[in-house]
Backbone bond lengths (Angstrom), bond angles and torsions (degrees), N, CA, C in turn:
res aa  C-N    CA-C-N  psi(-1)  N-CA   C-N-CA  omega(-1)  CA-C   N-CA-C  phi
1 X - - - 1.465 - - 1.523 108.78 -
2 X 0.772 122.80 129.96 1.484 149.02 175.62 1.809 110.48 -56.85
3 X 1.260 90.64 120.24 1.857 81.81 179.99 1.552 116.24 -118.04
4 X 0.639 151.59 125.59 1.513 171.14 -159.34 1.293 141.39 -127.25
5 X 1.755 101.36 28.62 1.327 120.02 -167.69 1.716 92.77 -114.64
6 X 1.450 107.72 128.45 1.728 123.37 166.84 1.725 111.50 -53.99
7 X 1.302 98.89 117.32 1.685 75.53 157.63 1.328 112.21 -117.71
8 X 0.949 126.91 13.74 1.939 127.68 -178.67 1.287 83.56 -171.07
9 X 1.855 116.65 134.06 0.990 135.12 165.61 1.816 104.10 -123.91
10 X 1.787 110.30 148.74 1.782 104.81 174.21 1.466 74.41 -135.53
11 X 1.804 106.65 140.12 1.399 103.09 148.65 1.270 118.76 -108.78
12 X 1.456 133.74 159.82 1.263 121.96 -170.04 1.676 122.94 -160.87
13 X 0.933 149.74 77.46 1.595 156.02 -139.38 1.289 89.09 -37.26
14 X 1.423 89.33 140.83 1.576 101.15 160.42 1.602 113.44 -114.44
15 X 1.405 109.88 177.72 1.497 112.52 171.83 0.888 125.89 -66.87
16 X 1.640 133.38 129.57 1.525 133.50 -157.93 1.628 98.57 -77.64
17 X 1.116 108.05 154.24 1.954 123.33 -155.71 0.867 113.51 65.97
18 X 1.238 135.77 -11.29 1.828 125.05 177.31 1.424 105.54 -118.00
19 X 1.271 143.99 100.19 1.370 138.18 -170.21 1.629 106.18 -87.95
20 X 1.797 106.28 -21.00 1.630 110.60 165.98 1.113 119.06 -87.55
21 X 1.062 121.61 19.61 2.216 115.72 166.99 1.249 93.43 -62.86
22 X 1.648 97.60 140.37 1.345 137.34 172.65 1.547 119.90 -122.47
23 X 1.430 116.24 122.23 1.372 118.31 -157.50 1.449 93.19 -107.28
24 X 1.713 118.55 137.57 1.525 117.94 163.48 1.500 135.80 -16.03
25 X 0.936 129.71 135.82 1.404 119.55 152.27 1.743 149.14 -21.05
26 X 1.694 70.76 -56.42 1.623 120.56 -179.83 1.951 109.72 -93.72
27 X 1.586 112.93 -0.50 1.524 98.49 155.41 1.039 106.24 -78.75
28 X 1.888 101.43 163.60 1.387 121.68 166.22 1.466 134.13 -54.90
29 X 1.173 107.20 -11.41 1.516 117.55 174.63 1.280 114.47 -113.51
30 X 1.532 117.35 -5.87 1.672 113.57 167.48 1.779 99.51 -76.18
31 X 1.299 119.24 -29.55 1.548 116.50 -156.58 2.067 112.25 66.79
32 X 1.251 89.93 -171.79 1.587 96.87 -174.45 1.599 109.54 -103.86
33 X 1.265 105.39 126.07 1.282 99.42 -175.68 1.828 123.08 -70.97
34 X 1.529 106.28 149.84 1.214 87.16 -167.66 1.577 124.38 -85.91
35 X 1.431 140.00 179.70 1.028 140.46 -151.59 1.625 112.13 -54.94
36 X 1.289 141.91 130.84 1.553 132.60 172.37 1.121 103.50 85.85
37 X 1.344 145.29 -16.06 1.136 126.10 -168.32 1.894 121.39 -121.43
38 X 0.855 120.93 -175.22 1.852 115.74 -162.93 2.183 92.93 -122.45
39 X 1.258 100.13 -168.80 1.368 127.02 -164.10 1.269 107.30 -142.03
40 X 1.315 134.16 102.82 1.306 166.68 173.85 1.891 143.92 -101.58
41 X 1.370 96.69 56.93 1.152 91.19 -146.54 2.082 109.96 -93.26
42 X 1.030 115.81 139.99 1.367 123.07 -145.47 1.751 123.39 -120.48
43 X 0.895 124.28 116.04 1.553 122.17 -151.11 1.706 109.24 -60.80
44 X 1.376 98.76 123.18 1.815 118.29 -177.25 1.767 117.59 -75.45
45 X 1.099 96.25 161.38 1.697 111.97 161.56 1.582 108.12 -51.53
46 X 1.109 119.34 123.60 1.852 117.34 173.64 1.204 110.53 36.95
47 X 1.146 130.09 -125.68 1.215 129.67 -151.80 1.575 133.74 -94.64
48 X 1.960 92.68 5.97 1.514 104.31 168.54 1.295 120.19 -121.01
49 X 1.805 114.43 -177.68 1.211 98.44 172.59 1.436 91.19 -161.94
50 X 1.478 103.48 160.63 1.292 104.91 -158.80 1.740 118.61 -130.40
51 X 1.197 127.33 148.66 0.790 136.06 -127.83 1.822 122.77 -127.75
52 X 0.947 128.81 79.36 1.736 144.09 -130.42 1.601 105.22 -86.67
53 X 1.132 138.01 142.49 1.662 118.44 175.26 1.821 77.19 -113.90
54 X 1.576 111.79 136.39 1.791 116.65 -176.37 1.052 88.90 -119.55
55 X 1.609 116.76 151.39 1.284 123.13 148.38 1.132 136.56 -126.01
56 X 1.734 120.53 145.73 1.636 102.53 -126.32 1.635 129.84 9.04
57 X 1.456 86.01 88.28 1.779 94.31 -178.22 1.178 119.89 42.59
58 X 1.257 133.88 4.35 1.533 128.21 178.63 1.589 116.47 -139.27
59 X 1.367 101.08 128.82 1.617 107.51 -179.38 1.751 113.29 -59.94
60 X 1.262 102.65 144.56 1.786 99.96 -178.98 1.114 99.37 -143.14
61 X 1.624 96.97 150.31 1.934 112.15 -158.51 1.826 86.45 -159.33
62 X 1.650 96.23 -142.52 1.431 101.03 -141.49 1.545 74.69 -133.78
63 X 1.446 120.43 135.86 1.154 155.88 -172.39 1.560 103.05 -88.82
64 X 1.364 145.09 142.80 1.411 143.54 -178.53 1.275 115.06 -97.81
65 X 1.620 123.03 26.42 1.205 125.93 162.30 1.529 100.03 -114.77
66 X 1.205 138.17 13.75 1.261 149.21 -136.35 1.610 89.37 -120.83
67 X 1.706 115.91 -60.82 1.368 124.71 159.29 1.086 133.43 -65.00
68 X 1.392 119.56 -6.80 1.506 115.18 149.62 0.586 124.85 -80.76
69 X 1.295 141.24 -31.87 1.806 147.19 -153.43 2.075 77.30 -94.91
70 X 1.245 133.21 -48.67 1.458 119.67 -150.44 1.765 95.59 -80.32
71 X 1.483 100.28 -16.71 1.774 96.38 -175.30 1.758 89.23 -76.93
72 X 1.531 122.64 -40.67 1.393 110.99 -154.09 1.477 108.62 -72.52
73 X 1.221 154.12 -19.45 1.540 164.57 94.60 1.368 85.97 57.40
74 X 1.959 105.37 -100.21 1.005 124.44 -166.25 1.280 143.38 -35.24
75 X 1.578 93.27 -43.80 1.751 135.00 -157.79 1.700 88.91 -80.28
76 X 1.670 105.32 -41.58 1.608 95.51 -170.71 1.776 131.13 -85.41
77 X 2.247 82.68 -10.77 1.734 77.16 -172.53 1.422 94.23 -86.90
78 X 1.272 121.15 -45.01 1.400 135.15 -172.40 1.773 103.26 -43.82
79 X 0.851 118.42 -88.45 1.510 130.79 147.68 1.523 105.19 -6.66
80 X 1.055 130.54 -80.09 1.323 120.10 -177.64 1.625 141.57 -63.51
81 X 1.866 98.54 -26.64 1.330 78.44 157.52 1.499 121.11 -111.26
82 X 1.473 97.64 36.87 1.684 88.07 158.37 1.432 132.82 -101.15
83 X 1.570 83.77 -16.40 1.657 109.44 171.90 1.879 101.34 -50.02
84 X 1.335 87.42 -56.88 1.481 108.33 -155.44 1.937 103.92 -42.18
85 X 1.410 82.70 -70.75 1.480 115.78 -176.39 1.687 110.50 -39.81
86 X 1.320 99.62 -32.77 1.896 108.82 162.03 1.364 114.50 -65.90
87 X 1.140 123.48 -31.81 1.536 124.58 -148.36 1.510 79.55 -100.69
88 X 0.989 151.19 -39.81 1.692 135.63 -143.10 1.877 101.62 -79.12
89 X 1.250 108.29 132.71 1.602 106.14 -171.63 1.644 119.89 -72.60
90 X 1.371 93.36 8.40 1.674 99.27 -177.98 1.362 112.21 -114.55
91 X 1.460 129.76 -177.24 1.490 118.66 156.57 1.161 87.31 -54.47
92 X 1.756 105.04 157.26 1.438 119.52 137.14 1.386 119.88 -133.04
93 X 1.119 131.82 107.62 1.814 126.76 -179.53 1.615 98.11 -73.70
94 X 1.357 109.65 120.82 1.158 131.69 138.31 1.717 129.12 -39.86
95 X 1.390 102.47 -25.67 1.836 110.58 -171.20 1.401 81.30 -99.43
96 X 1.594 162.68 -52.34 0.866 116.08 -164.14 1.900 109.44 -129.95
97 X 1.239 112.67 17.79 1.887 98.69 139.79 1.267 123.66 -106.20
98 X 1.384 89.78 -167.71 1.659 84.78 -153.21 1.385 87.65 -100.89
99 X 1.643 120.56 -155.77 1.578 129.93 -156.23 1.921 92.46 -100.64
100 X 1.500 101.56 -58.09 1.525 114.44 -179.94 1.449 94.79 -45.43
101 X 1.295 132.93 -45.34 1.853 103.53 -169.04 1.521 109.60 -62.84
102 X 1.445 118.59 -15.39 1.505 108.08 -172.58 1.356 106.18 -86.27
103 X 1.320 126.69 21.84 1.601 138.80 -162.68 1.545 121.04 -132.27
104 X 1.803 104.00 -32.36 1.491 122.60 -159.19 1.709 81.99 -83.62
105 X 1.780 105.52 167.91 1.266 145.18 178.12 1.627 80.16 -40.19
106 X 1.362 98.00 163.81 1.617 125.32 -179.73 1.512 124.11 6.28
107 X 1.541 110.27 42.40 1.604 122.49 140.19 1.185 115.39 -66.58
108 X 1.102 114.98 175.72 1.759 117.03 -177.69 1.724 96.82 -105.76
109 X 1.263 121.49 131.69 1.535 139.33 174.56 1.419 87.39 43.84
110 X 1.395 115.70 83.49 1.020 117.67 168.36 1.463 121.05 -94.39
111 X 1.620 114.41 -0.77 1.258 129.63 162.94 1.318 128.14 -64.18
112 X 1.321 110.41 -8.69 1.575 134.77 168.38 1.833 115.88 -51.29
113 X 1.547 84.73 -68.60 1.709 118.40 -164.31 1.865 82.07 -70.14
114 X 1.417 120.56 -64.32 1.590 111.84 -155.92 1.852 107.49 -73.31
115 X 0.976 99.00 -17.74 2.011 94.82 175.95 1.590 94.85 -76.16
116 X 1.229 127.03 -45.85 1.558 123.20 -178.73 1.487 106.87 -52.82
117 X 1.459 101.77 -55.33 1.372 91.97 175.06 1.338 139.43 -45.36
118 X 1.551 124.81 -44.77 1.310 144.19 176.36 1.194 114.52 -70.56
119 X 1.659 107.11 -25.04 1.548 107.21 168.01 1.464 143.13 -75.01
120 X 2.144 98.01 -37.33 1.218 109.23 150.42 1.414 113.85 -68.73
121 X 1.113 151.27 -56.71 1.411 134.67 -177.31 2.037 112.38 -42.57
122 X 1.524 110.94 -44.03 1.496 101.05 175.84 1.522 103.53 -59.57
123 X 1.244 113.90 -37.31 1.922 114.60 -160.19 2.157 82.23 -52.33
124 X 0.911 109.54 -70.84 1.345 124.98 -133.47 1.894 81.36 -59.57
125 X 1.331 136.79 -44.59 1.061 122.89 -156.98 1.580 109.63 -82.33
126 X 1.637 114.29 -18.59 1.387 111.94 170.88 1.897 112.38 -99.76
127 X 1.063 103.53 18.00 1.657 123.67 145.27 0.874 131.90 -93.09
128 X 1.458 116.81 -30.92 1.675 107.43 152.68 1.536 117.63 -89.13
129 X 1.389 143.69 -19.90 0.818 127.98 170.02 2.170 111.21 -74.31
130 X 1.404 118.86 -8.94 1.296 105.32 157.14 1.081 109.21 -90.65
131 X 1.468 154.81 -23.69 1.347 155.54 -175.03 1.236 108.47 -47.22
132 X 1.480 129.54 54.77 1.692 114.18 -171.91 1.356 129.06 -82.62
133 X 1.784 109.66 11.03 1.283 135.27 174.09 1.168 110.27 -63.92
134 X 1.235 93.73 -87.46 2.166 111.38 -179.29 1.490 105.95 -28.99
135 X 1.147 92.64 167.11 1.833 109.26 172.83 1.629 104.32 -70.14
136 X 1.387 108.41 147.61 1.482 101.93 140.90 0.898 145.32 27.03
137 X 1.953 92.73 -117.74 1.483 128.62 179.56 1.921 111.43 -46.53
138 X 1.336 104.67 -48.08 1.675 124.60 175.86 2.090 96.30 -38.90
139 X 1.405 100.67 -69.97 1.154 113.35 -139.20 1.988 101.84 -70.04
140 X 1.849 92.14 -33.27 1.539 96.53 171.55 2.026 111.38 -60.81
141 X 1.345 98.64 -28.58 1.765 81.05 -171.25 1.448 89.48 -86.02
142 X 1.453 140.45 -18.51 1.275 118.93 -173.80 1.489 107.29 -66.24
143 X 1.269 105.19 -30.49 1.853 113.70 168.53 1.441 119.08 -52.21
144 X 1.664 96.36 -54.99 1.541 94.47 -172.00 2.143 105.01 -72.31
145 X 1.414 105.83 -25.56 1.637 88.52 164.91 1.422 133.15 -80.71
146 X 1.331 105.31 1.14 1.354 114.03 140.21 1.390 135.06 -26.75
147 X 1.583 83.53 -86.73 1.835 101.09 -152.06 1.630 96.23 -83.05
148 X 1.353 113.85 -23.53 1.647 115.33 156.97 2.004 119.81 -50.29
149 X 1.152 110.01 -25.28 1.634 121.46 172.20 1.455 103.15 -77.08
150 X 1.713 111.27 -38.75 1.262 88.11 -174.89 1.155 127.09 -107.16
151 X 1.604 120.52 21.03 1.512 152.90 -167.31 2.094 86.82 -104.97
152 X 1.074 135.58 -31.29 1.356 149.20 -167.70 1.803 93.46 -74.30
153 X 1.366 102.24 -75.60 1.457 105.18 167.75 1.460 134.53 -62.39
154 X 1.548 108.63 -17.80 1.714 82.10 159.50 1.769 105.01 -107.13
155 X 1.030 126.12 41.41 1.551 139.03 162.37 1.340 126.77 -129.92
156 X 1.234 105.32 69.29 1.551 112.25 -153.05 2.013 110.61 -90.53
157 X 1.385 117.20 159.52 1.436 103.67 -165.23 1.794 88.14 -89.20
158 X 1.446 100.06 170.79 1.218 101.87 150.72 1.675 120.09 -110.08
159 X 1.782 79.12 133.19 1.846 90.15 -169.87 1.399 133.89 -37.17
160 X 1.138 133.17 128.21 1.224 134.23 179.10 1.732 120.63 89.38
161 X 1.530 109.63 -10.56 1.249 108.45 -166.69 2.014 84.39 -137.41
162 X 0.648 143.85 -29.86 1.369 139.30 -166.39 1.152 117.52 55.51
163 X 1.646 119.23 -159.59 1.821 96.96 161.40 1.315 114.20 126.44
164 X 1.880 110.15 -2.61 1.315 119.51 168.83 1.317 113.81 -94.89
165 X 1.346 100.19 120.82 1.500 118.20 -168.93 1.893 99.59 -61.80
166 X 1.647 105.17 -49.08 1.514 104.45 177.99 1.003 121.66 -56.50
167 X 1.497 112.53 -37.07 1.557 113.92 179.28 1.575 110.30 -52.66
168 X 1.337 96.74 -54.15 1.960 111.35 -174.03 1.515 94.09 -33.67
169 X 1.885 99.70 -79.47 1.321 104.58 -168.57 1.697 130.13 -27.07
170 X 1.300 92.19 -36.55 1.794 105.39 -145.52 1.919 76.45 -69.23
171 X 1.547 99.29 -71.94 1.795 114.95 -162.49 1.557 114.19 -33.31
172 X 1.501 120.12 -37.16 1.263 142.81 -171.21 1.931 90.21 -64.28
173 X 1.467 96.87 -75.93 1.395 101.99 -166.38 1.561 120.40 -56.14
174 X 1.540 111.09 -7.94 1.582 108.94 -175.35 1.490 87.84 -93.59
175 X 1.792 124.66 -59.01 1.491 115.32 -175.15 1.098 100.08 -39.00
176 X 1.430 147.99 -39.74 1.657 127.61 -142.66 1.430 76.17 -88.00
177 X 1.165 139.70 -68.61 1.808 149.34 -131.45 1.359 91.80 -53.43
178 X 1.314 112.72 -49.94 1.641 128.13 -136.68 1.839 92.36 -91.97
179 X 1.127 126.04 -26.27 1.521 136.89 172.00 1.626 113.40 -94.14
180 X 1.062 113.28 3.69 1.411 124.02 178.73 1.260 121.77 -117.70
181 X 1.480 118.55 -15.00 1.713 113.42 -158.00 1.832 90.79 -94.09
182 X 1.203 115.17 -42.69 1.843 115.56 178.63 1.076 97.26 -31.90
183 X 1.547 137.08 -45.57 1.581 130.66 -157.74 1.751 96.96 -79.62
184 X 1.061 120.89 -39.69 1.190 119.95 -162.19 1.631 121.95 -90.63
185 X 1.623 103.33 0.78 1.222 110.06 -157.40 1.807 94.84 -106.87
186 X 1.324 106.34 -10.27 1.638 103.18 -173.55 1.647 130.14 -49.14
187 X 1.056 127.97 142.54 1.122 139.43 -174.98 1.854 99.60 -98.60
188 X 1.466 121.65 158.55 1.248 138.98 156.80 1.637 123.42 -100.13
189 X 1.184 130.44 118.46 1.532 120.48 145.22 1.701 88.00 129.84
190 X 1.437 86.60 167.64 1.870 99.03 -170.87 1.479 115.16 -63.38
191 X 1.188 121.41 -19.84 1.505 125.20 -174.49 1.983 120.36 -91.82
192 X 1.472 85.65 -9.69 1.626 108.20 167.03 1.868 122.18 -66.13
193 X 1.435 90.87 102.08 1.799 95.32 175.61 1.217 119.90 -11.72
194 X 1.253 138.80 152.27 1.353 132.36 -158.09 1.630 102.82 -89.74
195 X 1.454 101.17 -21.18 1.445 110.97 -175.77 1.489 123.34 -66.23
196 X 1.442 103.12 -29.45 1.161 128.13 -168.89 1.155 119.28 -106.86
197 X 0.961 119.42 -11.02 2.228 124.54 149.37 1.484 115.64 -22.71
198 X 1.251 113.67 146.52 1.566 99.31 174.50 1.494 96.80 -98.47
199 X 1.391 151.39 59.22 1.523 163.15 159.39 1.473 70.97 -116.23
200 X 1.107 136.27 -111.66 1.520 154.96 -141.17 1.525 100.15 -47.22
201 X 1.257 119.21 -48.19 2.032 113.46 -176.14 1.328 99.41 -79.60
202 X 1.376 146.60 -13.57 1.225 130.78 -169.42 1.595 100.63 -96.43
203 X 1.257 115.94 -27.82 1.536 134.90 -177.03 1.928 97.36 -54.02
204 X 1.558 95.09 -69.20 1.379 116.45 -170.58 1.784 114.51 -48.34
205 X 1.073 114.40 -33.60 1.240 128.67 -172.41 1.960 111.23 -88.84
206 X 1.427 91.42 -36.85 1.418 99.15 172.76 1.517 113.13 -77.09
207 X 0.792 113.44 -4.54 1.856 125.71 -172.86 2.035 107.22 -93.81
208 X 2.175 104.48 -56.57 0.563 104.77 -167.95 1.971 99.97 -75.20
209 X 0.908 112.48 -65.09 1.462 106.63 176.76 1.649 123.41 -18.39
210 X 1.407 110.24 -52.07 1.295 114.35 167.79 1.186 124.26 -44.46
211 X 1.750 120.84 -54.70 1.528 141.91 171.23 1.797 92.59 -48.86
212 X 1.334 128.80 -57.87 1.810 126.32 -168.21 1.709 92.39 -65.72
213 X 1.015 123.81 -44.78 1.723 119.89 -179.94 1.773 110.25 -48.20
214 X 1.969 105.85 -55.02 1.316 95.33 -163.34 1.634 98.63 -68.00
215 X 1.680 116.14 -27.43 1.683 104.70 179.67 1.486 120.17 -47.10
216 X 1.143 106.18 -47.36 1.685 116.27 179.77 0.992 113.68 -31.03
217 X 1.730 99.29 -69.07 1.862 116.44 -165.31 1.518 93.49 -43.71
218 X 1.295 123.61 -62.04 1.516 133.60 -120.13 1.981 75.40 -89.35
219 X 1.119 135.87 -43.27 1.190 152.10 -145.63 2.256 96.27 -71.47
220 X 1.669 83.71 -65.43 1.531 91.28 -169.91 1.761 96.40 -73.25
221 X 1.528 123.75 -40.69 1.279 126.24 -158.50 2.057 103.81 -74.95
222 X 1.511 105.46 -7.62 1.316 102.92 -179.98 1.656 133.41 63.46
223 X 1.859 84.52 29.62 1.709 100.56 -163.57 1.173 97.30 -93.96
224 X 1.954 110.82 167.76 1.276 121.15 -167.10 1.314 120.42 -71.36
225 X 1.356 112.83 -12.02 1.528 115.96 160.53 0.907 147.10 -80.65
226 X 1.625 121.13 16.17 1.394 133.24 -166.69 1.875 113.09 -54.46
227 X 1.303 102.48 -51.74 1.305 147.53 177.77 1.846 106.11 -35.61
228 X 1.559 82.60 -55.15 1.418 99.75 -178.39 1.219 120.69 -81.87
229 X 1.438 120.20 -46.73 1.710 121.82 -165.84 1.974 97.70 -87.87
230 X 1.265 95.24 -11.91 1.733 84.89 164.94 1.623 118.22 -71.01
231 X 1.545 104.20 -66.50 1.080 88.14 164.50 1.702 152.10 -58.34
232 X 1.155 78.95 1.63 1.849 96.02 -173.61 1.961 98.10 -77.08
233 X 1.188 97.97 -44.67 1.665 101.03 -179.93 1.402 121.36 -95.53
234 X 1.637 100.73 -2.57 1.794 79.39 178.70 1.910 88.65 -104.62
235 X 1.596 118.31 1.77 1.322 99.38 165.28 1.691 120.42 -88.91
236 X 0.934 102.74 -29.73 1.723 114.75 153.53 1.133 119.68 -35.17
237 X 1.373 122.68 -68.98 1.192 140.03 155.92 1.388 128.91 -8.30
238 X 1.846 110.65 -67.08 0.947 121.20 -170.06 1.524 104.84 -91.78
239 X 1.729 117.56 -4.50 1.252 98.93 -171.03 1.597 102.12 -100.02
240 X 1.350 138.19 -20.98 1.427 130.41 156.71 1.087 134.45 -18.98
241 X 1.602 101.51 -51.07 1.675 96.50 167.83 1.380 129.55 -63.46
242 X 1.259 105.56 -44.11 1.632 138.05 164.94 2.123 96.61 -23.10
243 X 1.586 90.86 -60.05 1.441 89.96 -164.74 1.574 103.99 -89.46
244 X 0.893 131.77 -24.70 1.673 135.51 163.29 1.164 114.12 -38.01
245 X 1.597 116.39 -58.01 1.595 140.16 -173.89 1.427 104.84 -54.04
246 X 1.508 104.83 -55.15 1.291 107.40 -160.22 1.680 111.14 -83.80
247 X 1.310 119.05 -0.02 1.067 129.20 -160.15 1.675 88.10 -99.65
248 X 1.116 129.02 -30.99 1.479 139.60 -148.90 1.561 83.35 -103.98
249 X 1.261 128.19 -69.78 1.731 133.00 177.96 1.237 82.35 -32.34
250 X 1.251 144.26 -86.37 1.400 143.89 -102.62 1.475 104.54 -90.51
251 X 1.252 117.71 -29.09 1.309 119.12 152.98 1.736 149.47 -68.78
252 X 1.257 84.26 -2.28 1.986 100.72 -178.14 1.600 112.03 -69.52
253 X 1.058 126.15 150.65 1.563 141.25 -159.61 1.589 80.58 -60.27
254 X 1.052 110.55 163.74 1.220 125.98 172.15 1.714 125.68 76.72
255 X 1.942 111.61 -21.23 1.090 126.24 -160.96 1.296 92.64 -134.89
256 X 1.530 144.96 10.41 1.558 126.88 -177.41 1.596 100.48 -133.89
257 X 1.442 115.58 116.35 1.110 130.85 -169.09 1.310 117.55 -45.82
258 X 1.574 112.96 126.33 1.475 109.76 173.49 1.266 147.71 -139.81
């Protein structure tokens, strides 16, 4: 299948009567192309023309199942533990438990909270496998904070007493993944999604990390906000990609204003 999504665009005047001039590689206004990939430059509207970075011969972008799976993230944690939090026959404050009690052994429909779970962890790993923008390294930990979400849900605490070491492990290693991959996912140069700037991924990461810091405090310190600053970062969390994705969609030929 044929792909037809920009990932680096230069525009640049061309010589009047020729609307197909093609400028070097190696000018100053082509820049250097980046690693693996070629220089393609393609006949413009009037008097420009514009100028494609391909890789292996083919432009790569973001697939439209890519934005569903990054919208479904949100929709399912958010969504799920409110579901949850209805169903439990007692009060339950939301501001100060956490998400896993609506999941662990002897909650009420606790099948609620753990299908959400397994669901945001799939969203997030077939969001990085459409993410064909970002780097790499970014997109592998967005993977590994994946399948860590859904390693959370089938290691569930038991209520009221906690105490699963896997559970610990798993939750720890997806917050870190999932607050770490923005840094790793950055792109270089003017034609790089806005999302994907390293101003914008270093921002994102410094934000989410902060949100895993205030969980800690509130977590080890046994404060009334546990409840709260969890959810504050694992909805953060899930909504980055959300805006990454859409930031990357929103730019493909056909869809970025011109």
């Amino acid at each position: 299948m044929a792909k037809v999504t920009v990932h680096a665009v230069i525009v640049v005047p061309s010589i009047p009567g020729r609307p197909d001039v093609s400028i070097p590689a190696d000018h100053p206004r082509a820049g250097a192309p980046p690693k693996g990939t070629r220089q393609v430059w393609l006949p413009g509207r009037g008097r420009w023309t514009v100028g494609r970075w391909v890789y292996g011969g083919r432009v790569r972008g973001v697939p439209w199942w890519g934005v569903l799976s990054a919208a479904g993230a949100p929709v399912l944690l958010v969504g799920g533990w409110t579901v949850a939090a209805a169903l439990q026959p007692r009060s339950f404050s939301q501001v100060t438990s956490t998400i896993s009690a609506l999941a662990a052994y002897g909650a009420a429909d606790r099948w609620v909270m753990t299908a959400a779970l397994a669901g945001a962890g799939a969203c997030y790993v077939i969001t990085a496998l459409a993410l064909r923008p970002a780097a790499a390294p970014g997109r592998l930990l967005l993977t590994a904070g994946g399948v860590a979400t859904v390693l959370v849900a089938a290691n569930p605490e038991t209520a009221g007493r906690g105490g699963s070491l896997p559970h610990t492990l798993s939750a720890a290693a997806g917050f870190i993944a999932l607050a770490a991959w923005p840094l790793l996912s950055r792109r270089r140069g003017p034609s790089a999604a806005a999302l994907l700037r390293p101003a914008a991924c270093a921002a994102a990461s410094t934000v989410l990390f902060g949100l895993l810091v205030w969980f800690g405090v509130e977590l080890s310190a046994g404060g009334g906000l546990t409840g709260l600053a969890e959810r504050m970062l694992a909805g953060a969390q899930a909504l980055w990609p959300l805006a990454v994705i859409l930031t990357c969609y929103r730019s493909q030929p056909g869809r970025a204003d011109e």
